[in-house]
N, C-alpha and C positions, 0 to 999 in steps of 0.2 A: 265232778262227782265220781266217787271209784263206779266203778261196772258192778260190783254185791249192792248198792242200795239202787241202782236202776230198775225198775220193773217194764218188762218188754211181755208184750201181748202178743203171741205169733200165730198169725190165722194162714190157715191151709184149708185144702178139699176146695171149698165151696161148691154150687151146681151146675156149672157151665161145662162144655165137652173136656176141657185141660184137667180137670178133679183130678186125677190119677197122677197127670206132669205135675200140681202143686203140691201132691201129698209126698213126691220125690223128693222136689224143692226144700220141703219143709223141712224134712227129716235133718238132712243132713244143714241146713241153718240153726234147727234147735239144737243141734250137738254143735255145733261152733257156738253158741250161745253159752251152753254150760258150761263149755273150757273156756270159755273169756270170762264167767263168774258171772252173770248178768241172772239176775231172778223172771224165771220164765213159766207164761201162762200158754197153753197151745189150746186155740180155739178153733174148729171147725163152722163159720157161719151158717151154713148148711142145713145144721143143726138145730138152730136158733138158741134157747133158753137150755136146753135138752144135751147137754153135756156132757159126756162118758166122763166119770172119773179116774179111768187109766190111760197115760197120754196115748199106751200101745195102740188103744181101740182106734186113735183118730186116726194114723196113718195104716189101718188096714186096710186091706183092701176089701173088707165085707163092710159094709154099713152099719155104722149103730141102730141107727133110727131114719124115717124119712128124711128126707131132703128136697128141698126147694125155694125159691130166690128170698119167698113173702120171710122167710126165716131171718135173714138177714136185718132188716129193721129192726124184731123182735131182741135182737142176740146184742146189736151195738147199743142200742137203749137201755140195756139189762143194766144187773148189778156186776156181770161179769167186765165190765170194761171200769169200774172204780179202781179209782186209785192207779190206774196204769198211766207209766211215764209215757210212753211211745209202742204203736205197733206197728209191728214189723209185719208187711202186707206181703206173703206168698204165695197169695192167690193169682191163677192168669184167665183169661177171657173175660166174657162178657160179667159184668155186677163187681167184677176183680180188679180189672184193670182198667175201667172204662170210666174210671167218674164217680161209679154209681156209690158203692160203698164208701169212697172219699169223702163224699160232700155228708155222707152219718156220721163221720167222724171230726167235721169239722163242725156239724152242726152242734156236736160235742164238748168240742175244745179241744181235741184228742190230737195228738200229734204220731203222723205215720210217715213210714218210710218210702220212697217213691217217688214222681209226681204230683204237683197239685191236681184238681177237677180239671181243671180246662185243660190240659198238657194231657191229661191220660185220656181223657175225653176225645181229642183230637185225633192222638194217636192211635188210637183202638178203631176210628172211622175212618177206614180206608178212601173212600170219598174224601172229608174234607182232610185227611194229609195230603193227599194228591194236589188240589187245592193252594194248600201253604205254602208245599216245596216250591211248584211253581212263581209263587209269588216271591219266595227268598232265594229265587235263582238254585235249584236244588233241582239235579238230571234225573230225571225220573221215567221208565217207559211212558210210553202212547196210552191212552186210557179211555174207560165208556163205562158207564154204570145201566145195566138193566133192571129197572123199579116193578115192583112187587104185580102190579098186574101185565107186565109188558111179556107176552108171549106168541110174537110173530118169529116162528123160528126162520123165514125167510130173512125177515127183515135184520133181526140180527146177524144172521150171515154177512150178508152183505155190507153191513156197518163194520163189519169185522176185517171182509176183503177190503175194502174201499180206505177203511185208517192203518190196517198193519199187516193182514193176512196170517196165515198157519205158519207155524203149530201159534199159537193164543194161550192164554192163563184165564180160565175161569175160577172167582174163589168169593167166598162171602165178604160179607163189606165190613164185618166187625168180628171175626176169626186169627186168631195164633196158631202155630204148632202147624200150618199147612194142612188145619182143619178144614174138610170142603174142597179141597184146592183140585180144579184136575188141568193139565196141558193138553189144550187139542189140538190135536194136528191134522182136523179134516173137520168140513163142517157135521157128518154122520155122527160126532162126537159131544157138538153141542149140547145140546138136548138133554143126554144123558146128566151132561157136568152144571148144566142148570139146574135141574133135578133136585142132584145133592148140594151144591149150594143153599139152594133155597132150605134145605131141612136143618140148617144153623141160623139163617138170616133171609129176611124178604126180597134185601135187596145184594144183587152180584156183581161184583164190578170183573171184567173183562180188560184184560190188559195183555201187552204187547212183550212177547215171550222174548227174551234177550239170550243169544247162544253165546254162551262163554265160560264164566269161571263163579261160584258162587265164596262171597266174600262178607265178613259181619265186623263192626268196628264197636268197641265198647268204649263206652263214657261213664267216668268219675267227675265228679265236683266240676264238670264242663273243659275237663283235661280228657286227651282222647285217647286210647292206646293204641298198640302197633295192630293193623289190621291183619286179621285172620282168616284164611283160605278153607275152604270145607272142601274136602272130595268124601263125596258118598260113593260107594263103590256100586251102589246101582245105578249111577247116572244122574239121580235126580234126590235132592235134597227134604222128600217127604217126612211123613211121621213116623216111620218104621225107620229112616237112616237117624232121625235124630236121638231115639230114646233106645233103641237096640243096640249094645254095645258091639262093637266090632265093624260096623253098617259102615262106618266112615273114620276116613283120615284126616288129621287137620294139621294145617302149620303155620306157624307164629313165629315172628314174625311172617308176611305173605311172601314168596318169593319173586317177587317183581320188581322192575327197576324202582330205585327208591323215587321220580317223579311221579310215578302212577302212587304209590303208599300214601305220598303226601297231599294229592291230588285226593283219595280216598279220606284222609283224616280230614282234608277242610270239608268238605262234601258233609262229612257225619256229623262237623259242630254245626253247619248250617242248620240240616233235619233237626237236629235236636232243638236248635232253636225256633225254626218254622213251626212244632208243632207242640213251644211252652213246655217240652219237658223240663225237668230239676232233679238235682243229688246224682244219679246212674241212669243209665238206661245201652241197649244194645242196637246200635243202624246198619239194619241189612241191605246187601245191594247184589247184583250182580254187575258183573266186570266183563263187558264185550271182549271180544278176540283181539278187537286192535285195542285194548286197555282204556276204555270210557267205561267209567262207574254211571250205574242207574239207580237210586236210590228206590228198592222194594217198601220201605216200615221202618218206623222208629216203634223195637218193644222197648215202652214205661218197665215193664217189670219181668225185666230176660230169668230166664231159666239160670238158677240159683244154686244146683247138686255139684257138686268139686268137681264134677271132670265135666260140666256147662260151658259155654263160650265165656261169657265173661270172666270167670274164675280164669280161665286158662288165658285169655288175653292179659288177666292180671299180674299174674303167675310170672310174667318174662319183665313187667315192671319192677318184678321184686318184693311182690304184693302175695304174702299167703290169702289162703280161702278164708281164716280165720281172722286176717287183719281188713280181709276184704269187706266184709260181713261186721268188723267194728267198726270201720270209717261209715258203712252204709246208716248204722245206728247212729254214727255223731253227728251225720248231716243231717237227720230228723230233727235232731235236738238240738242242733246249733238256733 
């Protein structure tokens, strides 16, 4: 079927901390949309029924109207999803990439791009990926989850010296974008990095901080690319190195002997499969000093704007952003 009689539904914003990283995403997927000819709807769920009719207003960054998750049911039940061939999901966190919205649109008939339920479900719960990798042989730090009433700051301590000790990764269990996320390197730090954890998610998993090189492997149609090297020029690969331009350096191919690269690709098609994802997704790791990859995450629905990992991992396949973002569309619809 040509791309002029395709209708593509492309949701952005939604409610979760990332809003802002998907209304990036979005922007520049909908202009790859329009120069591939494709008939595009852009929907903010957010929203629910309640609609802006200029596309400008959904990626501003003032609000139309409220916002909030109960919106969501309303908006994919509507009449706003008639007649659409496929949508295109550029939403990230929680309700986005977790399941929640998939199974509305399956409940539908509606076919999206991404992940099934259970694969984005998975991956979005940092618990049970941890879980999965383990069981499909997939190297992952040391791990511990602290549940929603557990607030023995002794006790955690020492759970902490006794499986890996400092510096540690405190970060929520169902967070992207190194939302939440803090490194401690003393237990005086704990406390704090619970804290904010907790005001994304109940529960925090605490995990075994890995020194080394931070590295993310993208996947197509369960083909892997050449993995990519992030240097952040502040040290550490947070939300300000990822989304502020200039923050960091990247390179692609990675500059490592090619046994560790390959060693890195089988690693990624593992994750990908340990946690049911399908069509794309991006598996982060960090890469120890003596070159053992630790598999961090597999994101269902990686950051999407042209100068993103995946686009740039694509980039050295041969793969514009524009061709990127059509193959993403034909695997929905295949």
């Amino acid at each position: 079927m040509p791309n002029e009689n395709i209708k593509i539904a492309l949701i952005v914003g939604g409610a979760s901390a990332e809003r802002e990283v998907s209304k990036s995403t979005g922007k520049n997927i909908y202009e790859a949309l329009l120069n591939l000819n494709y008939q595009v709807k852009v929907i903010d769920p957010a929203y629910g029924i309640n609609q802006p009719e200029e596309v400008e207003k959904i990626f501003s960054e003032k609000d139309f109207s409220e916002i909030n998750t109960q919106n969501y049911v309303s908006c994919v039940n509507s009449k706003l999803f008639d007649n659409i061939d496929v949508v295109f999901n550029a939403l990230h966190g929680p309700w986005g990439e977790d399941g929640t919205i998939q199974s509305l649109f399956e409940l539908r008939g509606i076919k999206y791009t991404g992940s099934k339920v259970l694969g984005s479900a998975l991956a979005m719960d940092k618990m049970f990926s941890k879980i999965s990798f383990e069981h499909f042989k997939v190297n992952t730090p040391k791990w511990f989850v602290i549940e929603k009433n557990e607030n023995d700051l002794e006790n955690i301590s020492q759970k902490i010296n006794s499986e890996f000790g400092f510096p540690c990764v405190i970060k929520p269990n169902n967070q992207g974008s190194t939302v939440g996320l803090t490194i401690c390197k003393s237990e005086e730090e704990v406390e704090d990095a619970i804290v904010l954890s907790r005001e994304h998610c109940d529960k925090a998993l605490v995990e075994e901080f890995i020194s080394g090189y931070e590295l993310t492997v993208g996947v197509l149609d369960k083909k892997c690319f050449e993995p990519l090297e992030i240097k952040p020029k502040s040290g550490f690969y947070d939300y300000e190195s990822k989304y502020t331009p200039g923050m960091s350096e990247y390179e692609v191919p990675a500059n490592f002997p090619k046994q560790v690269l390959v060693n890195l690709k089988d690693q990624a098609e593992k994750a990908f499969i340990a946690v049911g994802a399908s069509n794309y997704a991006r598996v982060d790791f960090r890469l120890s000093e003596d070159h053992v990859p630790y598999c961090l995450e597999v994101n269902t629905l990686p950051g999407m704007t042209n100068t993103s990992l995946l686009p740039k991992a694509a980039k050295v396949d041969g793969i514009s952003y524009e061709q990127l973002v059509d193959k993403i569309v034909k695997l929905a619809l295949r």
